[in-house]
C-alpha positions as CSV (number, residue, x, y, z in Angstrom):
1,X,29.2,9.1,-4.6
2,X,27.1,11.3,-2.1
3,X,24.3,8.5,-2.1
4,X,26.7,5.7,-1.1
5,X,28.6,7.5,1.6
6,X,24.7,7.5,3.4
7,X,23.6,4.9,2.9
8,X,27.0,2.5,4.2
9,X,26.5,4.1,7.9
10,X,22.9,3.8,7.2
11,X,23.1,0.1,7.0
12,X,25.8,0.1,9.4
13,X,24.0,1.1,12.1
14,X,20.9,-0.6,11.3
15,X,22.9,-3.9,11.5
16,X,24.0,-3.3,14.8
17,X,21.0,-2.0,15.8
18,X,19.2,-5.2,15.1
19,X,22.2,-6.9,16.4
20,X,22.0,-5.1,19.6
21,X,18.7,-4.3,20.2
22,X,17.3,-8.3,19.5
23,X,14.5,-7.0,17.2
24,X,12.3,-8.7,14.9
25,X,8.8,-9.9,14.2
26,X,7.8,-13.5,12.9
27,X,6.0,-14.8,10.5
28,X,5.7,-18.6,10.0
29,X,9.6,-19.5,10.0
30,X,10.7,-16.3,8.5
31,X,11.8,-13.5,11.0
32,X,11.7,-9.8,9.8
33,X,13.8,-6.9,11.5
34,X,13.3,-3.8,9.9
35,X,12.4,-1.6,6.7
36,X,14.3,0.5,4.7
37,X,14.1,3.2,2.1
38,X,17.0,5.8,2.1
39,X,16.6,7.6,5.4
40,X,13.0,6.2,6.6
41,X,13.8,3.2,8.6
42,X,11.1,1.1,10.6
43,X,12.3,-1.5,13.2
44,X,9.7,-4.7,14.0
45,X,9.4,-5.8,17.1
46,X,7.0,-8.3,19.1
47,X,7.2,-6.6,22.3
48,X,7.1,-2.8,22.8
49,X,10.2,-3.1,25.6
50,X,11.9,-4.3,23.0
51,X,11.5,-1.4,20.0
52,X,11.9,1.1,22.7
53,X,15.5,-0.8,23.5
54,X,16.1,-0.9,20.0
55,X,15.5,2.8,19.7
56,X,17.6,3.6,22.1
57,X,20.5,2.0,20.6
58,X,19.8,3.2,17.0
59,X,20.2,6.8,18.5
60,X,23.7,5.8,20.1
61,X,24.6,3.9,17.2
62,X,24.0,6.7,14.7
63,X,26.2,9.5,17.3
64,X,29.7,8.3,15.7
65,X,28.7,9.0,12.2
66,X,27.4,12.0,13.0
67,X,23.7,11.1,12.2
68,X,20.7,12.0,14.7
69,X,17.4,10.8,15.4
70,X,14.7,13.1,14.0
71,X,12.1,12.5,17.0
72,X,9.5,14.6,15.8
73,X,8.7,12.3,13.5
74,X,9.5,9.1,14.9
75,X,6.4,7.1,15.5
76,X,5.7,3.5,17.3
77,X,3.0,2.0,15.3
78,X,1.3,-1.1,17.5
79,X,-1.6,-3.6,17.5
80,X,-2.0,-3.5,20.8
81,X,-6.2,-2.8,21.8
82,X,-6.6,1.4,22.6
83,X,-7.4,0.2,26.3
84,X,-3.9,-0.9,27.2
85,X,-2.5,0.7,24.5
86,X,-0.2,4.1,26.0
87,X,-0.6,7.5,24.0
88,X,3.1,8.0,24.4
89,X,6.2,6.7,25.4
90,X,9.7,8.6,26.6
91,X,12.5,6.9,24.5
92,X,16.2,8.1,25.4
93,X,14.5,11.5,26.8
94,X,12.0,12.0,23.9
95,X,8.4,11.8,23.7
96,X,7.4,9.5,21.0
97,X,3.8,9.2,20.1
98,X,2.4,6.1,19.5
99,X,-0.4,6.3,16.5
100,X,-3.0,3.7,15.3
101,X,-2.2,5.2,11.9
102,X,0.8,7.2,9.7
103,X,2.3,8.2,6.4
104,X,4.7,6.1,5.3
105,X,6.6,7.0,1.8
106,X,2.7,8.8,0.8
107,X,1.1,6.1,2.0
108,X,-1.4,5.6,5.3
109,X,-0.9,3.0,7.2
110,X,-3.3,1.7,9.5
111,X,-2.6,-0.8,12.4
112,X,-5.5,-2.9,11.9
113,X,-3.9,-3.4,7.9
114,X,-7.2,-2.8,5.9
115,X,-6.9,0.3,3.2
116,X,-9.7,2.5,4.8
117,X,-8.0,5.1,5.8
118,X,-5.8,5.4,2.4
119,X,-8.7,5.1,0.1
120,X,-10.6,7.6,1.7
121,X,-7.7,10.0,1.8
122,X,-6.9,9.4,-1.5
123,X,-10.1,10.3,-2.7
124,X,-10.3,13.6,-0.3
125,X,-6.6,14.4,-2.0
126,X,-8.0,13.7,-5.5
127,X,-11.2,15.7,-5.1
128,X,-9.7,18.8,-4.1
129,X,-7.5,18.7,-7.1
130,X,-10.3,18.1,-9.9
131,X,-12.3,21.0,-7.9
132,X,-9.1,23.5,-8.0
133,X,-9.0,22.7,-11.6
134,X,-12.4,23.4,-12.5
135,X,-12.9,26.6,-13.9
136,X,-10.0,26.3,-16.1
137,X,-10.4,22.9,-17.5
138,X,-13.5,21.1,-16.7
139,X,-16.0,24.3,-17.6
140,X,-13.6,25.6,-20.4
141,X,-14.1,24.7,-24.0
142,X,-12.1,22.0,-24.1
143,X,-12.4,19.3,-26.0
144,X,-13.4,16.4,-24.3
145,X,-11.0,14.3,-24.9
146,X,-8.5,16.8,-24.2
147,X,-10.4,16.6,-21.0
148,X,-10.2,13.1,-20.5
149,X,-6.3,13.2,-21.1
150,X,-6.0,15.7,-18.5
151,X,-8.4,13.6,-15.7
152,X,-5.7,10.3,-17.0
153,X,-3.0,12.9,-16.3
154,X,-3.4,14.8,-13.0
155,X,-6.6,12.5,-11.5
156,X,-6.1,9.5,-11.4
157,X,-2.4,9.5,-10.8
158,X,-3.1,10.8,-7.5
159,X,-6.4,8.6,-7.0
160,X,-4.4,5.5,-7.5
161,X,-1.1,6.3,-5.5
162,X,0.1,2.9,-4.2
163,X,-3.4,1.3,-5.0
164,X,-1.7,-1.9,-5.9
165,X,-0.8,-2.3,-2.1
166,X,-4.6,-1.7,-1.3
167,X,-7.1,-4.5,0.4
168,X,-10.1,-3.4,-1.6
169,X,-13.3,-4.6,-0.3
170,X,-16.5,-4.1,-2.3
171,X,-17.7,-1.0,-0.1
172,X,-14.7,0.7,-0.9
173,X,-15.1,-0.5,-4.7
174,X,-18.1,0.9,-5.2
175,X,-16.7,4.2,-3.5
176,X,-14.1,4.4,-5.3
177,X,-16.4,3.9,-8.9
178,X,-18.8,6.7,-7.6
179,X,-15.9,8.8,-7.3
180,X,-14.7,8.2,-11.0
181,X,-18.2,8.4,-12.4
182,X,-18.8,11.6,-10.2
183,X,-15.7,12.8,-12.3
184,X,-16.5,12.0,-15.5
185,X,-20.1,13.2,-15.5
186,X,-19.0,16.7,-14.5
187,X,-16.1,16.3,-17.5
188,X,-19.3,15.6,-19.7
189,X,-20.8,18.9,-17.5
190,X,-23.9,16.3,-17.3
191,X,-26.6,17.2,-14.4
192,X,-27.0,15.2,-10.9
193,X,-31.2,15.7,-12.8
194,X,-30.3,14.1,-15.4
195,X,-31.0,9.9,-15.8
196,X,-27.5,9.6,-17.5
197,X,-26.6,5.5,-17.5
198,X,-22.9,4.2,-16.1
199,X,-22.3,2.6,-19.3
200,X,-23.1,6.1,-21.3
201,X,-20.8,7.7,-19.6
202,X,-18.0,5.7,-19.8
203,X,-18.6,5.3,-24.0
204,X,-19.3,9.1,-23.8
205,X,-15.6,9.1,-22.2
206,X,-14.1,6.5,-23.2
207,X,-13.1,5.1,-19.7
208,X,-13.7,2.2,-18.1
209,X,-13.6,1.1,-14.3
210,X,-11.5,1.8,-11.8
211,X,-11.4,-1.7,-10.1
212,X,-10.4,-3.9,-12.7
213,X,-7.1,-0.9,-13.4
214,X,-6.2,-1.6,-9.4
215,X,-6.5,-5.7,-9.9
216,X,-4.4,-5.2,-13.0
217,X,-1.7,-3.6,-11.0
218,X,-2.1,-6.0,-8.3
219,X,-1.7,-9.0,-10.3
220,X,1.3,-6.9,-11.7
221,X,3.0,-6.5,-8.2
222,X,2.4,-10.5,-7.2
223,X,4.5,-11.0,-10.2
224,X,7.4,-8.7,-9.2
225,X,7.3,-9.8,-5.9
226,X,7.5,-13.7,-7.0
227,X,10.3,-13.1,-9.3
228,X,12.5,-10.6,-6.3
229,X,15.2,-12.5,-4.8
230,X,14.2,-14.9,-2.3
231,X,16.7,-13.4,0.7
232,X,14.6,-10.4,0.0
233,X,11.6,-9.3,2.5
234,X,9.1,-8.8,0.3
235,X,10.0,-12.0,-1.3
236,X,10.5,-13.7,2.2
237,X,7.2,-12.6,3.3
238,X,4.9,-13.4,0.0
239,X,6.8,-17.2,0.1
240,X,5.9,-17.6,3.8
241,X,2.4,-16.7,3.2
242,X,1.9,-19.4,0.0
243,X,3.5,-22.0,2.2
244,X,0.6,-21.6,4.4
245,X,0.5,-21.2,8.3
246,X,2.5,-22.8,10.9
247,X,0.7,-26.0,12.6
248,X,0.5,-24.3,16.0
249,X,-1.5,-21.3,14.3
250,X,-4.9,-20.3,15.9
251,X,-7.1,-17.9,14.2
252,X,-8.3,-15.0,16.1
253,X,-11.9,-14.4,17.8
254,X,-13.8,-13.0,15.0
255,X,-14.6,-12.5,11.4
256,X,-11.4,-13.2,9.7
257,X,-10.1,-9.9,8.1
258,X,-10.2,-9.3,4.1
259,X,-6.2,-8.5,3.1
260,X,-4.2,-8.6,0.3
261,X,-3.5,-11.8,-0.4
262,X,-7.0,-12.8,-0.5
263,X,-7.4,-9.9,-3.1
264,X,-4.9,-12.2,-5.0
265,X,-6.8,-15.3,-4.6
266,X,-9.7,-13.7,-5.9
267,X,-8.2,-12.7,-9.0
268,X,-7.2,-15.5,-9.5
269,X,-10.0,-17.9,-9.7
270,X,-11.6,-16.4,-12.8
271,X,-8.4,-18.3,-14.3
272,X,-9.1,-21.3,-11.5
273,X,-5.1,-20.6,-10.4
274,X,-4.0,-20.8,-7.1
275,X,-1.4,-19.1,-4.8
276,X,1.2,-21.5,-5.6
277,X,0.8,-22.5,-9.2
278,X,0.6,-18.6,-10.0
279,X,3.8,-18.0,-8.0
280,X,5.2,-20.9,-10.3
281,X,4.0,-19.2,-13.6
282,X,4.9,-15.1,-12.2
283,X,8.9,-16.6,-12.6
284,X,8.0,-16.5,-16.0
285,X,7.9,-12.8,-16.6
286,X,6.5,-13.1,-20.4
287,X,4.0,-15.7,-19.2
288,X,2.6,-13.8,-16.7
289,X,2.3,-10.4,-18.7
290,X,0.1,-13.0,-20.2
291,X,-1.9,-14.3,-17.4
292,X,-2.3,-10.6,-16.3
293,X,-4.0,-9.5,-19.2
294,X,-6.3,-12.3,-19.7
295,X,-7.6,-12.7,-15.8
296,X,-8.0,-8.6,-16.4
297,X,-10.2,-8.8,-19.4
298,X,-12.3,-11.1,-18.5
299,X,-13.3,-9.1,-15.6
300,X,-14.3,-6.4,-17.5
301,X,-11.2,-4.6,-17.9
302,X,-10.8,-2.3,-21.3
């Protein structure tokens, strides 16, 4: 009961918010307004007049239901170049930063859209949990499998928070491998001196690689999001994508960024699929499971 008298208000006055406020941010045909999850709402806008508006007018909206703004954390995430782009901005009063990056449901996200910033946090995070449990479990006379378990149980979990979301590219790969390996060879209390192989250490352990773990869960996600309901964003989004780019599209100066969908396209050429024929076969939910595993083992997956 308690969840739904929230959340009706909550999408109350996000409706007229959007209504009001003329937010929204396109892609191809499809126009996106906002994200939400319980309490943490994010408006999209084009222009940063506009969110600022639309800010304003969430905070008036929310008065009559007796809901505030928390401001302290309200953030204004923009692409806009650091030259131009303001530190702050006063919204109905409030100072609200504006950030290149932010945490979002235990995830960083960074305006430019790579997986940088996450990775490398993620691996700071993880690293200072394997080190705080080191006397007690990695130098103990545990097992090592027991060990093992334990680095599957309260490692990795944290290593690979959200890493289906990730745009991986191979720098970051092979960081993230070292970071396993580094791992596992103090599990197997083996010294930096000695000339311990990869593979050793991963039969010594039984593990295998990190990579082809995040391109199983990737794969996994595609699926879902093909299958979601097609008035869904996520759905919306991954549809206008496959469809390809409006005829008026020009690609920006530069080296054209690495991001997730490409990740996806990668995958899945060792099955020489494309973007649309695998949305057609993700419908299938037992078919894909399918596809999943074999494009996974055949990239070295165990």
């Amino acid at each position: 009961m308690a969840p739904d008298l929230f959340l009706e208000p909550m999408d109350r006055l996000l409706e007229r918010t959007v209504q009001r406020g003329f937010v929204g941010a396109t892609i191809g045909n499809e126009v996106f307004t906002d994200l939400d999850f319980a309490d943490d709402a994010a408006l999209l806008a084009e222009l940063l007049e506009v969110l600022i508006l639309a800010l304003e007018i969430l905070e008036s909206e929310a008065k009559p239901f007796g809901l505030e703004v928390n401001w302290n954390k309200t953030k204004i995430q923009t692409t806009i170049a650091p030259p131009l782009r303001p530190a702050s901005v006063i919204v109905a009063g409030h100072l609200v930063e504006v950030v290149e990056s932010f945490t979002y449901l235990g995830s960083q996200l960074d305006s430019a859209g790579g997986s940088t910033q996450e990775i490398n946090r993620r691996i700071a995070i993880a690293r200072d949990c394997f080190q705080s449990m080191n006397r007690n479990f990695w130098r103990s006379s545990l097992q090592i499998n027991t060990k093992v378990r334990l680095y599957g149980v309260y490692i990795l979990p944290i290593l690979l928070y959200g890493a289906e979301t990730w745009t991986i590219t191979v720098a970051l790969s092979r960081k993230l491998e070292a970071f396993h390996l580094w791992c596992l060879r103090r599990i197997l209390k083996i010294s930096y001196r000695s000339h311990t192989t990869n593979e050793t250490v991963y039969r010594r352990t039984g593990e295998s690689q990190i990579t082809p773990r995040i391109r199983n869960r990737r794969l996994k996600l595609f699926g879902h999001v093909a299958r979601a309901n097609p008035s869904q964003d996520h759905a919306r989004a991954l549809r206008t994508i496959i469809q390809g780019r409006p005829k008026a599209w020009k690609r920006p100066v530069g080296r054209p960024k690495h991001n997730w969908v490409k990740s996806i396209e990668a995958d899945l050429l060792t099955q020489n699929s494309g973007l649309f024929s695998a949305w057609k076969l993700a419908q299938n939910r037992d078919s894909w499971r399918q596809f999943v595993e074999t494009a996974t083992l055949q990239r070295g997956a165990c």
